[in-house]
mmCIF file of the N, C-alpha and C atoms, coordinates in Angstrom:
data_MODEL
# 
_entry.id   MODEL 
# 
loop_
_atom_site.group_PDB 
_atom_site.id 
_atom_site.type_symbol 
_atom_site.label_atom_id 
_atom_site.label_alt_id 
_atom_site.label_comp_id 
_atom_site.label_asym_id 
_atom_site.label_entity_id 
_atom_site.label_seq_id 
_atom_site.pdbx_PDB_ins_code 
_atom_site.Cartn_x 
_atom_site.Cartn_y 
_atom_site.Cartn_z 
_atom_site.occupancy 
_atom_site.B_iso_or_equiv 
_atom_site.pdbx_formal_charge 
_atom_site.auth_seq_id 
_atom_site.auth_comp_id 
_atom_site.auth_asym_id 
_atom_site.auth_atom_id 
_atom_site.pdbx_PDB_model_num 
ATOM 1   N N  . UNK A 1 1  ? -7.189  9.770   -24.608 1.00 0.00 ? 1  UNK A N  1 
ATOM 2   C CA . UNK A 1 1  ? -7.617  8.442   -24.256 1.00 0.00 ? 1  UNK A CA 1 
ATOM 3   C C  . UNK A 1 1  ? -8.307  8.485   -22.893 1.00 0.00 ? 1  UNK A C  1 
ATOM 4   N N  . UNK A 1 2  ? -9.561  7.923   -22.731 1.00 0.00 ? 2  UNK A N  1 
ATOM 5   C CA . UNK A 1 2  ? -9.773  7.596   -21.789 1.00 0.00 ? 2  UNK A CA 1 
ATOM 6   C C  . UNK A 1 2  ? -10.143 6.657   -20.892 1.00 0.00 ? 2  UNK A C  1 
ATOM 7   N N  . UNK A 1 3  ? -10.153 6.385   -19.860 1.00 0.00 ? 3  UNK A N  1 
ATOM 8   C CA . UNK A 1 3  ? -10.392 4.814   -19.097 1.00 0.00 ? 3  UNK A CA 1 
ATOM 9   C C  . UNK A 1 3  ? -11.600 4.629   -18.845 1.00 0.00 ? 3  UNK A C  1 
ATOM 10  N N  . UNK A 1 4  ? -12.274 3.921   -18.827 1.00 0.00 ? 4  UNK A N  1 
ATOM 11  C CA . UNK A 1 4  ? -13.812 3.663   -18.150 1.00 0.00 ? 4  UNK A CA 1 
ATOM 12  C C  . UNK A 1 4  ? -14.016 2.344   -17.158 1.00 0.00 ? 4  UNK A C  1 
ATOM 13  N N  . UNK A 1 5  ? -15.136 2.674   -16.016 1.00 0.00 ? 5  UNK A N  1 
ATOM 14  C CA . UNK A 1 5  ? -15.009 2.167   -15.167 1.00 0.00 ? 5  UNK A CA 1 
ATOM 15  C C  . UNK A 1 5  ? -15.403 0.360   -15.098 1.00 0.00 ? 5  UNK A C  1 
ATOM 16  N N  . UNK A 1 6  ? -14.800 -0.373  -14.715 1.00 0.00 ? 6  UNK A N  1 
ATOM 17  C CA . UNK A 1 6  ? -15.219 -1.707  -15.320 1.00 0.00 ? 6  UNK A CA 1 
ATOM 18  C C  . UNK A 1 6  ? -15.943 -2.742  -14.253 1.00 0.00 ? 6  UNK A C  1 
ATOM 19  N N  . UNK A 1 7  ? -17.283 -3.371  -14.366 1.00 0.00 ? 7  UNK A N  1 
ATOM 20  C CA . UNK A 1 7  ? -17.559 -3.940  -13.767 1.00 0.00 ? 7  UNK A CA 1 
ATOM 21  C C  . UNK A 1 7  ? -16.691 -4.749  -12.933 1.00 0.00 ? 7  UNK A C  1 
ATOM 22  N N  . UNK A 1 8  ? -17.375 -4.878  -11.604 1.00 0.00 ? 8  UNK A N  1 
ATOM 23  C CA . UNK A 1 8  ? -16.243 -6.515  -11.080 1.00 0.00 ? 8  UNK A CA 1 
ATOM 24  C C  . UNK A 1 8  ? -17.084 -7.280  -11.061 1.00 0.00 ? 8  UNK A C  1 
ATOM 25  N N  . UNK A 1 9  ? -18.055 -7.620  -11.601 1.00 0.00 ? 9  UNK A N  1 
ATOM 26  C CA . UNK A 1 9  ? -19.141 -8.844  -12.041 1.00 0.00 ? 9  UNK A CA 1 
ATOM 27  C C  . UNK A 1 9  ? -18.337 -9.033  -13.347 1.00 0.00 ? 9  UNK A C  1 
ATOM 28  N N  . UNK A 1 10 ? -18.063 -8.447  -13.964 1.00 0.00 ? 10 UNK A N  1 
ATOM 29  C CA . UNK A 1 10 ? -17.638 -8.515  -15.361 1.00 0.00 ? 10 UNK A CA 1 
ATOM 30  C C  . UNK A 1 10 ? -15.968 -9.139  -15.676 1.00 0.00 ? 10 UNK A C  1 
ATOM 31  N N  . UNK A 1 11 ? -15.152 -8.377  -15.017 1.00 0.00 ? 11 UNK A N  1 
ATOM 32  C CA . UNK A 1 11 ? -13.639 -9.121  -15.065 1.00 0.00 ? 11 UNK A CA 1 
ATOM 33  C C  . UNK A 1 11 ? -12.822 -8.199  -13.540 1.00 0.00 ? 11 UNK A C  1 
ATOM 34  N N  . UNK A 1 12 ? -12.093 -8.820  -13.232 1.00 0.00 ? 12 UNK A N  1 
ATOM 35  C CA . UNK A 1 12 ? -11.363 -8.157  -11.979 1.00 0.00 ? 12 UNK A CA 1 
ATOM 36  C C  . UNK A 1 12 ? -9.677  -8.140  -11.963 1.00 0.00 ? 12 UNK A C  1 
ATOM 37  N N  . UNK A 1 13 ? -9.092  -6.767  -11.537 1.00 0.00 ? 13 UNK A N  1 
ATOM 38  C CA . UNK A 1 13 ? -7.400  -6.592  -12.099 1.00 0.00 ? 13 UNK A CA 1 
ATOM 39  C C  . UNK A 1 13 ? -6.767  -7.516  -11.634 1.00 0.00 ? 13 UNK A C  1 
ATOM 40  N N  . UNK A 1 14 ? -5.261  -7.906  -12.702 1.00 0.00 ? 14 UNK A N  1 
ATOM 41  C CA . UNK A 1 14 ? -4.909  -8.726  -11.864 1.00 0.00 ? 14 UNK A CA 1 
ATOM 42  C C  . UNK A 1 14 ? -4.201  -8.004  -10.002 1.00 0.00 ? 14 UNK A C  1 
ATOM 43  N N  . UNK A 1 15 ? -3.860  -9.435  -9.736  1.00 0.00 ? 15 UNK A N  1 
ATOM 44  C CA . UNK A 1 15 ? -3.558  -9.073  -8.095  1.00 0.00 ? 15 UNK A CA 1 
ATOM 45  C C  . UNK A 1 15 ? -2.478  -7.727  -7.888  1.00 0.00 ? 15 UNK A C  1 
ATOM 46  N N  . UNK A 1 16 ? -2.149  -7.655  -6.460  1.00 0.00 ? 16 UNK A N  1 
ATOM 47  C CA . UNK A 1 16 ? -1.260  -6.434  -6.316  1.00 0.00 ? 16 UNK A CA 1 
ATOM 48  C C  . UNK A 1 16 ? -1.128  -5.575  -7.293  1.00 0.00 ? 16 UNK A C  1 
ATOM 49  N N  . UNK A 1 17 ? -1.986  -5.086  -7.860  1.00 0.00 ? 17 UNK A N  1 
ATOM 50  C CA . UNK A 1 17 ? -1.598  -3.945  -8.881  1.00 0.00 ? 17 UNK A CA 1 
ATOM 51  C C  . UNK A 1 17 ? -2.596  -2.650  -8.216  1.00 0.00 ? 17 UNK A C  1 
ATOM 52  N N  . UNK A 1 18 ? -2.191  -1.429  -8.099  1.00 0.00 ? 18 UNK A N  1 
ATOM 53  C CA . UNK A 1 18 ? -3.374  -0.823  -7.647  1.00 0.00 ? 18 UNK A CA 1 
ATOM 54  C C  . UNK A 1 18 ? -3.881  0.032   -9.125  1.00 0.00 ? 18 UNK A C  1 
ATOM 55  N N  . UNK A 1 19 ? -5.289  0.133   -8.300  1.00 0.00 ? 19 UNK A N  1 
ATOM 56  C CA . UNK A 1 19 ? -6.214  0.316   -9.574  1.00 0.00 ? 19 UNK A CA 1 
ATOM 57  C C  . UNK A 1 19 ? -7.158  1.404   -8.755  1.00 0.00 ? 19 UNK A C  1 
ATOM 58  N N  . UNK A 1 20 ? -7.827  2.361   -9.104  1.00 0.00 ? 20 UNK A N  1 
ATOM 59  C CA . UNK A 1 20 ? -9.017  3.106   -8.410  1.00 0.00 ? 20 UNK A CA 1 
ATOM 60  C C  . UNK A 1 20 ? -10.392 1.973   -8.255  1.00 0.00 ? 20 UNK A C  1 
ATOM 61  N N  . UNK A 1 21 ? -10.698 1.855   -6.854  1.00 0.00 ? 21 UNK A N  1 
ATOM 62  C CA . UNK A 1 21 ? -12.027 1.424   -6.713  1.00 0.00 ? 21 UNK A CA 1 
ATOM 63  C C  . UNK A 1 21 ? -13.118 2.301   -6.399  1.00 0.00 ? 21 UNK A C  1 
ATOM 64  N N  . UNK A 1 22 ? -14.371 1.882   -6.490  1.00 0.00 ? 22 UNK A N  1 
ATOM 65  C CA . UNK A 1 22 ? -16.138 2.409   -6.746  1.00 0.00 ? 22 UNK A CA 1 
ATOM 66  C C  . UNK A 1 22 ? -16.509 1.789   -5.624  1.00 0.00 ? 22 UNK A C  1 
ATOM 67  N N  . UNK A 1 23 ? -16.740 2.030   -4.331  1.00 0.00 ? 23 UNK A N  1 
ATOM 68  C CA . UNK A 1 23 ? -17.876 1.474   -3.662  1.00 0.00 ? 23 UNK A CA 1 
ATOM 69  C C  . UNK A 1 23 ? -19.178 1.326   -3.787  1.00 0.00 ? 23 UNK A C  1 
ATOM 70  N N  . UNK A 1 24 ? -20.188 0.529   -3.330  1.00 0.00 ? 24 UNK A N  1 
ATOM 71  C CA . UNK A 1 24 ? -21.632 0.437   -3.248  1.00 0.00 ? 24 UNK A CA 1 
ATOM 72  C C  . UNK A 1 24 ? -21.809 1.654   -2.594  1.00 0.00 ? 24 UNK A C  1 
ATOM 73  N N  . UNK A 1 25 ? -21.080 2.525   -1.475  1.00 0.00 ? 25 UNK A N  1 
ATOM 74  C CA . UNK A 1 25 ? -21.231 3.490   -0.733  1.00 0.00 ? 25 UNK A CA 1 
ATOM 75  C C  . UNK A 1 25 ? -21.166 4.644   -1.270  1.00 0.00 ? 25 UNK A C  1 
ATOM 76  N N  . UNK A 1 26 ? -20.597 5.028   -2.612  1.00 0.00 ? 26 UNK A N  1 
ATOM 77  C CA . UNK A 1 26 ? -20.187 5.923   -3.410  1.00 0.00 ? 26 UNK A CA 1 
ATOM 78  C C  . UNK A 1 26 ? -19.066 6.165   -2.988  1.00 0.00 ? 26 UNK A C  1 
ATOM 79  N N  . UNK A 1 27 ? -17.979 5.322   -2.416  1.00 0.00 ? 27 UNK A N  1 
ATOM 80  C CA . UNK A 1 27 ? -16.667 6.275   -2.699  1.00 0.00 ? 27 UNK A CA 1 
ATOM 81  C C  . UNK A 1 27 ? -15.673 5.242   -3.248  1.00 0.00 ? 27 UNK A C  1 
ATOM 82  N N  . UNK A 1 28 ? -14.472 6.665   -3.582  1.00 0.00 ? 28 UNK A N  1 
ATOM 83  C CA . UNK A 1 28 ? -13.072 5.693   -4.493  1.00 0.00 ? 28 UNK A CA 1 
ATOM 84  C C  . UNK A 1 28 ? -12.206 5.993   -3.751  1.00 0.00 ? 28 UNK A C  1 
ATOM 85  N N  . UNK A 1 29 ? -11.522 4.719   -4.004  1.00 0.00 ? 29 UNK A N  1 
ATOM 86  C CA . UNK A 1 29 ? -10.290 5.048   -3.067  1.00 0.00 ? 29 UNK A CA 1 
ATOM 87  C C  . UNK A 1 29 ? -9.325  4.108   -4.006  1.00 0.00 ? 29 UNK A C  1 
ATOM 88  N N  . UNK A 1 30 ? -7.803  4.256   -3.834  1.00 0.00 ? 30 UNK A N  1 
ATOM 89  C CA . UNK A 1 30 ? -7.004  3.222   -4.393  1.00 0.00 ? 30 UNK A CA 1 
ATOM 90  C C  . UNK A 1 30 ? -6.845  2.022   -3.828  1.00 0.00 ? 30 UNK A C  1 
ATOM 91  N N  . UNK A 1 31 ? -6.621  0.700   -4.408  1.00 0.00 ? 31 UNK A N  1 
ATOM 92  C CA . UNK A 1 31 ? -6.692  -0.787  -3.421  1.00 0.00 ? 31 UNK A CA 1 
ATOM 93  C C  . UNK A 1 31 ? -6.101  -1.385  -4.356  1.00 0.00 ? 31 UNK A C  1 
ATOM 94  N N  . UNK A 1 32 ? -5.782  -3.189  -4.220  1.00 0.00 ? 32 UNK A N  1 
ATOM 95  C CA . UNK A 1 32 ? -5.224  -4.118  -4.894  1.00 0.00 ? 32 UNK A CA 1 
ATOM 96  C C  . UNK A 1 32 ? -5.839  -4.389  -4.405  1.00 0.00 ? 32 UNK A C  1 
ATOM 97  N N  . UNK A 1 33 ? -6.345  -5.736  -5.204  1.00 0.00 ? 33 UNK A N  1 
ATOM 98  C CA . UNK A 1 33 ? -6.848  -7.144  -5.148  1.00 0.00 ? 33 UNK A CA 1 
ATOM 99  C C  . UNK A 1 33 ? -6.176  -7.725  -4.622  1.00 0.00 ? 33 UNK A C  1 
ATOM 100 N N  . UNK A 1 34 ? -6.176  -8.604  -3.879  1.00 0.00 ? 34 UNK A N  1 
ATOM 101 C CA . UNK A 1 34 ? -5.627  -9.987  -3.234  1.00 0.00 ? 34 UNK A CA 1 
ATOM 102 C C  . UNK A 1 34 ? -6.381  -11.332 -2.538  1.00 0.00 ? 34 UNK A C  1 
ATOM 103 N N  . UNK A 1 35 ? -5.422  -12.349 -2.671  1.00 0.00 ? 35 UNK A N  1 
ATOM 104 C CA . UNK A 1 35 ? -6.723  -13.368 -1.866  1.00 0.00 ? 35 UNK A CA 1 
ATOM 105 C C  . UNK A 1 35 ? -5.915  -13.600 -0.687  1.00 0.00 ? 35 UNK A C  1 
ATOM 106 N N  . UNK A 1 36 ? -6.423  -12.954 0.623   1.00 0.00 ? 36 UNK A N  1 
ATOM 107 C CA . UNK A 1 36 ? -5.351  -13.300 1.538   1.00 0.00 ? 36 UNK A CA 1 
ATOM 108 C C  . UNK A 1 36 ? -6.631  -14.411 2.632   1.00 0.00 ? 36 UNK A C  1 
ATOM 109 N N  . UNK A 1 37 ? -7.955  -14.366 2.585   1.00 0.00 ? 37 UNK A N  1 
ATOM 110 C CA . UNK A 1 37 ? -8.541  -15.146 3.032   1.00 0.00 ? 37 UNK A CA 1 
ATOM 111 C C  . UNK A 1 37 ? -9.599  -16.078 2.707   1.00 0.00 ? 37 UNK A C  1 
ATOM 112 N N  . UNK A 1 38 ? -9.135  -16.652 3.048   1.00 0.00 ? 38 UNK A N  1 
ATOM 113 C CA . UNK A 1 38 ? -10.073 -18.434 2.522   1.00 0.00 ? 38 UNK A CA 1 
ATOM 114 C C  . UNK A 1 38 ? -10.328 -18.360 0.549   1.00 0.00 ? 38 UNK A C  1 
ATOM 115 N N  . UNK A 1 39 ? -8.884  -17.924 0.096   1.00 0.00 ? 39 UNK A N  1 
ATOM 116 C CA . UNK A 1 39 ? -8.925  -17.564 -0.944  1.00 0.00 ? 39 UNK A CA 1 
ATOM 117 C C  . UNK A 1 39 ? -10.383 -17.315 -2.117  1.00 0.00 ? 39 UNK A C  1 
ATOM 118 N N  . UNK A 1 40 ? -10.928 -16.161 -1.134  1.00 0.00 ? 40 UNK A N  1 
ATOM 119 C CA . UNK A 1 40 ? -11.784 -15.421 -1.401  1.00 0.00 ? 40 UNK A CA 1 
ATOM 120 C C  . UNK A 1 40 ? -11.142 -14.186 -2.061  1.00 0.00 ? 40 UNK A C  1 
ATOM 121 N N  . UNK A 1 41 ? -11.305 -13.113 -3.517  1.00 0.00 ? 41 UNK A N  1 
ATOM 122 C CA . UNK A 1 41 ? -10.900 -11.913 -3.717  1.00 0.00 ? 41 UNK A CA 1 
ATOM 123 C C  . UNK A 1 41 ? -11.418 -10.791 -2.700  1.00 0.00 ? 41 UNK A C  1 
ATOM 124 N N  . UNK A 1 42 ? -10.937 -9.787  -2.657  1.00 0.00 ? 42 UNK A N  1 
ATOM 125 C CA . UNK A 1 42 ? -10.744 -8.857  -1.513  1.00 0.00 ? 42 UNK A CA 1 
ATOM 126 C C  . UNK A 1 42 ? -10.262 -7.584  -2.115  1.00 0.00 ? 42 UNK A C  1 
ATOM 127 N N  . UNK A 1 43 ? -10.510 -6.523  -2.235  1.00 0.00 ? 43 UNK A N  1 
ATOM 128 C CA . UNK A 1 43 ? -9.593  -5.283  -2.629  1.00 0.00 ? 43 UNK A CA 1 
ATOM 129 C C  . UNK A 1 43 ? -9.428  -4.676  -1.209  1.00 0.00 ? 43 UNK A C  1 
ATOM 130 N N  . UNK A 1 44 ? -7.767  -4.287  -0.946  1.00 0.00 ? 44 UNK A N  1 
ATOM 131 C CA . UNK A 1 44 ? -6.893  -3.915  0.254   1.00 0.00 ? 44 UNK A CA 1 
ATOM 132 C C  . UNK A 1 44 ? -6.796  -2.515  -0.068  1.00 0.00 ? 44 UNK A C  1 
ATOM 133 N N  . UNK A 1 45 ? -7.036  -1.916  0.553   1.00 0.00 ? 45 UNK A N  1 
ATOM 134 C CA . UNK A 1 45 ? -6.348  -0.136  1.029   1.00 0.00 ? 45 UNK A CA 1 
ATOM 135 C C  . UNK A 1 45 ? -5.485  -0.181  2.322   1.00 0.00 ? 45 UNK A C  1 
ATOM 136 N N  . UNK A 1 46 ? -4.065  0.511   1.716   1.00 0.00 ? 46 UNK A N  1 
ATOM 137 C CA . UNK A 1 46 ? -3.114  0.616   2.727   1.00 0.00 ? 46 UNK A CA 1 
ATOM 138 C C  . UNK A 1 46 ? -2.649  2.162   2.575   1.00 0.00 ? 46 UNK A C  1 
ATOM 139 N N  . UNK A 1 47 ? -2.898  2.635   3.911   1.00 0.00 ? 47 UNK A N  1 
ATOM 140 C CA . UNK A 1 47 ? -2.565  4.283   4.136   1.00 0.00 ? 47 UNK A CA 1 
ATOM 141 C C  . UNK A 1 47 ? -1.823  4.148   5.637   1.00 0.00 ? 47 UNK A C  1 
ATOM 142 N N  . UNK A 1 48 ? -1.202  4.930   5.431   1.00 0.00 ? 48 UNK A N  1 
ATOM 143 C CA . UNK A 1 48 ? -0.423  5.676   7.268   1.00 0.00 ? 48 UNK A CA 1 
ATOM 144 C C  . UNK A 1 48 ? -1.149  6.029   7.746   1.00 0.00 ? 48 UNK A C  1 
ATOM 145 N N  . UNK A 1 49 ? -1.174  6.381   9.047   1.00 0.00 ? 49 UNK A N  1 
ATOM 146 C CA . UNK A 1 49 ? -2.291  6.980   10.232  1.00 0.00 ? 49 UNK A CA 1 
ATOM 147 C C  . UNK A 1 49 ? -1.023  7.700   10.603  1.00 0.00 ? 49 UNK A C  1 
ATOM 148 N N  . UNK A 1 50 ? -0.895  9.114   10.345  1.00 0.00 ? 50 UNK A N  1 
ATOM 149 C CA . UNK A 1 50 ? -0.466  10.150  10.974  1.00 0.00 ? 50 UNK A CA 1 
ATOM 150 C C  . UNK A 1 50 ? -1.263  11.047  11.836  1.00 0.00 ? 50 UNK A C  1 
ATOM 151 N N  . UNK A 1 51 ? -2.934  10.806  12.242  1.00 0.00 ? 51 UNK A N  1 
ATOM 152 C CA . UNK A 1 51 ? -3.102  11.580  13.443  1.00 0.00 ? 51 UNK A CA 1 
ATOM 153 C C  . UNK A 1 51 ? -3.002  10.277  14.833  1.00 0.00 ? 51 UNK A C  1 
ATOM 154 N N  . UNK A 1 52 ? -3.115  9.305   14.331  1.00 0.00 ? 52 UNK A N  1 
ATOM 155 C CA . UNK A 1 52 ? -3.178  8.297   15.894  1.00 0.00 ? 52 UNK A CA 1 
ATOM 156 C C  . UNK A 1 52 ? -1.530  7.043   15.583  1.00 0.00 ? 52 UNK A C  1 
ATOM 157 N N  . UNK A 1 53 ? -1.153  6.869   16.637  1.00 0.00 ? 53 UNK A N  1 
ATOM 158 C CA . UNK A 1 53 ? 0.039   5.767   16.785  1.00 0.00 ? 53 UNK A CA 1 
ATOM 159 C C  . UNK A 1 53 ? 0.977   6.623   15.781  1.00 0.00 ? 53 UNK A C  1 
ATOM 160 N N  . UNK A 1 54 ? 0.987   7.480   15.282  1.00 0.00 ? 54 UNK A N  1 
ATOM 161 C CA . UNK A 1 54 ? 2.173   8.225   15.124  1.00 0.00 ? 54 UNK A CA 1 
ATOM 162 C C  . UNK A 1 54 ? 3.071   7.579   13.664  1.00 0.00 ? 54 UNK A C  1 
ATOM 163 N N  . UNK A 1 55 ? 2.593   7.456   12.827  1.00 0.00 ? 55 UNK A N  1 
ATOM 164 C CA . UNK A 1 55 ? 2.747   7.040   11.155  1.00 0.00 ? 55 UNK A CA 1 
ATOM 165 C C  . UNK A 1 55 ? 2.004   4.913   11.455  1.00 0.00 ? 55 UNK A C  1 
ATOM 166 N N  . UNK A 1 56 ? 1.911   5.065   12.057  1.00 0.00 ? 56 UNK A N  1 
ATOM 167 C CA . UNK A 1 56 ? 1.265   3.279   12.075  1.00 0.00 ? 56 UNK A CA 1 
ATOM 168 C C  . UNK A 1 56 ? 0.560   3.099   10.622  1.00 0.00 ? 56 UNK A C  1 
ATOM 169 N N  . UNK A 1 57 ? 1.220   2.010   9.804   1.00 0.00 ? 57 UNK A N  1 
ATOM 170 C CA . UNK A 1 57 ? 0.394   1.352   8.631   1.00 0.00 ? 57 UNK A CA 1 
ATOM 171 C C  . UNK A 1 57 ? -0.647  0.867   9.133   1.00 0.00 ? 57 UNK A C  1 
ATOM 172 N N  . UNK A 1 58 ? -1.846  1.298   8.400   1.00 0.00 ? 58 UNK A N  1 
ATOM 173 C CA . UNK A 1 58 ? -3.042  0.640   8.581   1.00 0.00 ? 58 UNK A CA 1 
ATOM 174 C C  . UNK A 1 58 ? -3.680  0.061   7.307   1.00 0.00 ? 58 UNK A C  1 
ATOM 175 N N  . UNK A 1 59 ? -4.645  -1.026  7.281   1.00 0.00 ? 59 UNK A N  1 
ATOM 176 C CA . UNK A 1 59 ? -5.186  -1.552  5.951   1.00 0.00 ? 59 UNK A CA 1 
ATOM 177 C C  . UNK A 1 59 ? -6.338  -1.656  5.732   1.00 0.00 ? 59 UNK A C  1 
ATOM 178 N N  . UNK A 1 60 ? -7.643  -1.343  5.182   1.00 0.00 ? 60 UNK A N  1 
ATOM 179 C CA . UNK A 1 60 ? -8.851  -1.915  5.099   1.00 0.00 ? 60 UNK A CA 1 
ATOM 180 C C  . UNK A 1 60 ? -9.391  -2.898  3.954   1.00 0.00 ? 60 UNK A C  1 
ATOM 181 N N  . UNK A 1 61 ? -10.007 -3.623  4.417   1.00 0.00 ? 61 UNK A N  1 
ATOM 182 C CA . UNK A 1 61 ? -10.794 -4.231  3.431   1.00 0.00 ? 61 UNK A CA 1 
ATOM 183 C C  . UNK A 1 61 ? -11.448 -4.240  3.167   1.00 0.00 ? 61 UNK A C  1 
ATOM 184 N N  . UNK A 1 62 ? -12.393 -4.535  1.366   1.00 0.00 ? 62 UNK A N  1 
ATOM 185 C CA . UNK A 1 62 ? -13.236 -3.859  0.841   1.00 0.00 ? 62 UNK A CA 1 
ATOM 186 C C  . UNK A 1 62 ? -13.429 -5.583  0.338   1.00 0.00 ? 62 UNK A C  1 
ATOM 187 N N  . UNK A 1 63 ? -14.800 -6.453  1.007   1.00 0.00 ? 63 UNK A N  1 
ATOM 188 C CA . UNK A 1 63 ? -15.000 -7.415  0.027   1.00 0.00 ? 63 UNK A CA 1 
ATOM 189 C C  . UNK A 1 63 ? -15.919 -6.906  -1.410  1.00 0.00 ? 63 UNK A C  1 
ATOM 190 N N  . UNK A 1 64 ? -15.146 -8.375  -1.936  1.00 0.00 ? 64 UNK A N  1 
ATOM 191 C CA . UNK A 1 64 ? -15.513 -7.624  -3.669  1.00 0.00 ? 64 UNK A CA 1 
ATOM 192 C C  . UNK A 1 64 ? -17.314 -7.256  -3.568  1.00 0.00 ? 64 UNK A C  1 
ATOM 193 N N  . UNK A 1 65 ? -18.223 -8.081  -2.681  1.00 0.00 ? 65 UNK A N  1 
ATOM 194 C CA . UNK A 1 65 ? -19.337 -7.079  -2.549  1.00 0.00 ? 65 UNK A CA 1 
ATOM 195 C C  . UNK A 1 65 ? -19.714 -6.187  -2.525  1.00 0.00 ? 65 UNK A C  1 
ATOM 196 N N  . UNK A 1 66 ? -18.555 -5.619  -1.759  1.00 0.00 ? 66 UNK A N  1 
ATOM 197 C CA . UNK A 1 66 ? -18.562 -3.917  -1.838  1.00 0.00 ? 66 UNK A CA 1 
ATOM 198 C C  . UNK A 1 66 ? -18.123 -3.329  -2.338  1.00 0.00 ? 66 UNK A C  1 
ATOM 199 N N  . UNK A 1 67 ? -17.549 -3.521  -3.546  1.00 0.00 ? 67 UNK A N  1 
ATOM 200 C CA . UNK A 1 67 ? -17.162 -2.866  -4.711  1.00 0.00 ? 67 UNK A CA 1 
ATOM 201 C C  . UNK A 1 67 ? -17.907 -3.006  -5.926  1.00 0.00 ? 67 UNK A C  1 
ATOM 202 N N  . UNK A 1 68 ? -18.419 -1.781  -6.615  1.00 0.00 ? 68 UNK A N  1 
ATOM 203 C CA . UNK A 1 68 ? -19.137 -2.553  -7.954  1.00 0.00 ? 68 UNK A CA 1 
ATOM 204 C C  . UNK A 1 68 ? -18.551 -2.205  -9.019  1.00 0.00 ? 68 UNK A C  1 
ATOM 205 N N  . UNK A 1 69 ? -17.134 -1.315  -9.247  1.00 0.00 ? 69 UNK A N  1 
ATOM 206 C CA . UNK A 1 69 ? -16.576 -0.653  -9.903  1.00 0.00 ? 69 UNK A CA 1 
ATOM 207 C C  . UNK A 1 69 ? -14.711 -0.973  -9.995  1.00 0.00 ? 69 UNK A C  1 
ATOM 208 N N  . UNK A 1 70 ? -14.265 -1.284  -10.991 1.00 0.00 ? 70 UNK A N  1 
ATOM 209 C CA . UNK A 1 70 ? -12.517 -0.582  -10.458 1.00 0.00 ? 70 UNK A CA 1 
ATOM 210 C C  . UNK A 1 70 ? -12.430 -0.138  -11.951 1.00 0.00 ? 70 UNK A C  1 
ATOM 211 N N  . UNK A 1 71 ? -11.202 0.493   -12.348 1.00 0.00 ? 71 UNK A N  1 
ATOM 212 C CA . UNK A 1 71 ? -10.339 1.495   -13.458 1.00 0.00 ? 71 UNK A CA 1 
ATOM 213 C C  . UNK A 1 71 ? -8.834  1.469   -12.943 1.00 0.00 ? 71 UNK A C  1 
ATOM 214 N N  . UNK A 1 72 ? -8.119  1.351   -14.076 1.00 0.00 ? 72 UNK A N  1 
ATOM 215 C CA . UNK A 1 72 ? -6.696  1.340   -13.981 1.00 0.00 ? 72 UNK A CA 1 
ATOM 216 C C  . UNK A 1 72 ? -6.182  2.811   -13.303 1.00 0.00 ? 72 UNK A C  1 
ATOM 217 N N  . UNK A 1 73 ? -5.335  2.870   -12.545 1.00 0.00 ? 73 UNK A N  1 
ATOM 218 C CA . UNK A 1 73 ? -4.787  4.233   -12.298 1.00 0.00 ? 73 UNK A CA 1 
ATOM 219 C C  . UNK A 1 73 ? -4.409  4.931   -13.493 1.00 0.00 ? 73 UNK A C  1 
ATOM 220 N N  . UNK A 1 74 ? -4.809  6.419   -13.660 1.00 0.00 ? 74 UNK A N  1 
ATOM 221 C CA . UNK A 1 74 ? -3.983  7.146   -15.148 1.00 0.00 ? 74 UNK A CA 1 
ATOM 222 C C  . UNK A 1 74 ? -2.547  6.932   -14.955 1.00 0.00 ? 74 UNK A C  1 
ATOM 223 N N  . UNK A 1 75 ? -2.134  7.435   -15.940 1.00 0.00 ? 75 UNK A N  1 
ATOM 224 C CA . UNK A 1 75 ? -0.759  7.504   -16.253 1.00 0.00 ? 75 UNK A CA 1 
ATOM 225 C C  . UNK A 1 75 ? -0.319  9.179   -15.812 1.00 0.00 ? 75 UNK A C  1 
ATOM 226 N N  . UNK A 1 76 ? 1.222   9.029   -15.160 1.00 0.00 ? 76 UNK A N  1 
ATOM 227 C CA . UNK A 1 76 ? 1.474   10.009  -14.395 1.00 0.00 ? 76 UNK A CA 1 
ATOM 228 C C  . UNK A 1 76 ? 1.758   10.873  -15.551 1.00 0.00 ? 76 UNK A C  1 
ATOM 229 N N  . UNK A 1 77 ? 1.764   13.002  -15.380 1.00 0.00 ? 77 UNK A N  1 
ATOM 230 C CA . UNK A 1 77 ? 1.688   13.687  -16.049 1.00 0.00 ? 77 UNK A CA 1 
ATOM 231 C C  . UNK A 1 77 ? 3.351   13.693  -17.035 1.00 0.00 ? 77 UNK A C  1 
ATOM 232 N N  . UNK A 1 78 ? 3.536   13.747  -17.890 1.00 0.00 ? 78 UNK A N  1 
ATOM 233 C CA . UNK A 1 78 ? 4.867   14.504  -18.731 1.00 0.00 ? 78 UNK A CA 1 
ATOM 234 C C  . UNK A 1 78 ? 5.394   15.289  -18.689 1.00 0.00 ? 78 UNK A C  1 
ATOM 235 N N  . UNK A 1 79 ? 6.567   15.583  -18.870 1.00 0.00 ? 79 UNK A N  1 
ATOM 236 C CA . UNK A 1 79 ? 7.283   16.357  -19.537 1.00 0.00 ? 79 UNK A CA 1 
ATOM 237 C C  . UNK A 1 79 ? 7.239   17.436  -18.714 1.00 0.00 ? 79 UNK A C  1 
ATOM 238 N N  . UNK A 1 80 ? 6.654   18.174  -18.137 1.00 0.00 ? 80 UNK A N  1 
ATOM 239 C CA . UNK A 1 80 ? 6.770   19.727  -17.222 1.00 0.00 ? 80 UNK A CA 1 
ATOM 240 C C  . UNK A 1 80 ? 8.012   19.140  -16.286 1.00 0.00 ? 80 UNK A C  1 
ATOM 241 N N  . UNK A 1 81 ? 9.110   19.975  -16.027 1.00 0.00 ? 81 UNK A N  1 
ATOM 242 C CA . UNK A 1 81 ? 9.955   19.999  -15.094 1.00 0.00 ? 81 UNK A CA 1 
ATOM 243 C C  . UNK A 1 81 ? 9.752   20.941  -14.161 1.00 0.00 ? 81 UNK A C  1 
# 
């Protein structure tokens, strides 16, 4: 089975779920959707900063402009112990 990448002109995931995003810039990164301003959609990336402030959560935002792409995350591998 495989996933294919789905417009966000077309339909967008629901919220807090992470999903792989497509930038206009060419890159992917993982994010959720959320409307945290002027309930506008938004896809959020949240990573640690382990070279500066010493594990500090950091977040970026990606307005949906700048995304032209998302896909569900795969499903994690089986069965190998």
């Amino acid at each position: 089975m495989t996933t294919k990448w789905i417009k966000c002109r077309e339909s967008l995931p629901e919220t807090i779920c992470p999903v792989l995003i497509f930038t206009v810039s060419n890159k992917i990164y993982i994010a959720e959707l959320d409307y945290k301003n002027d309930d506008l959609p938004s896809f959020y990336v949240t990573y640690l900063n382990f070279v500066c402030d010493c594990g500090k959560i950091n977040e970026e935002e990606f307005l949906i402009s700048e995304v032209s792409h998302w896909m569900p995350l795969p499903k994690p591998p089986e069965g190998e112990e």
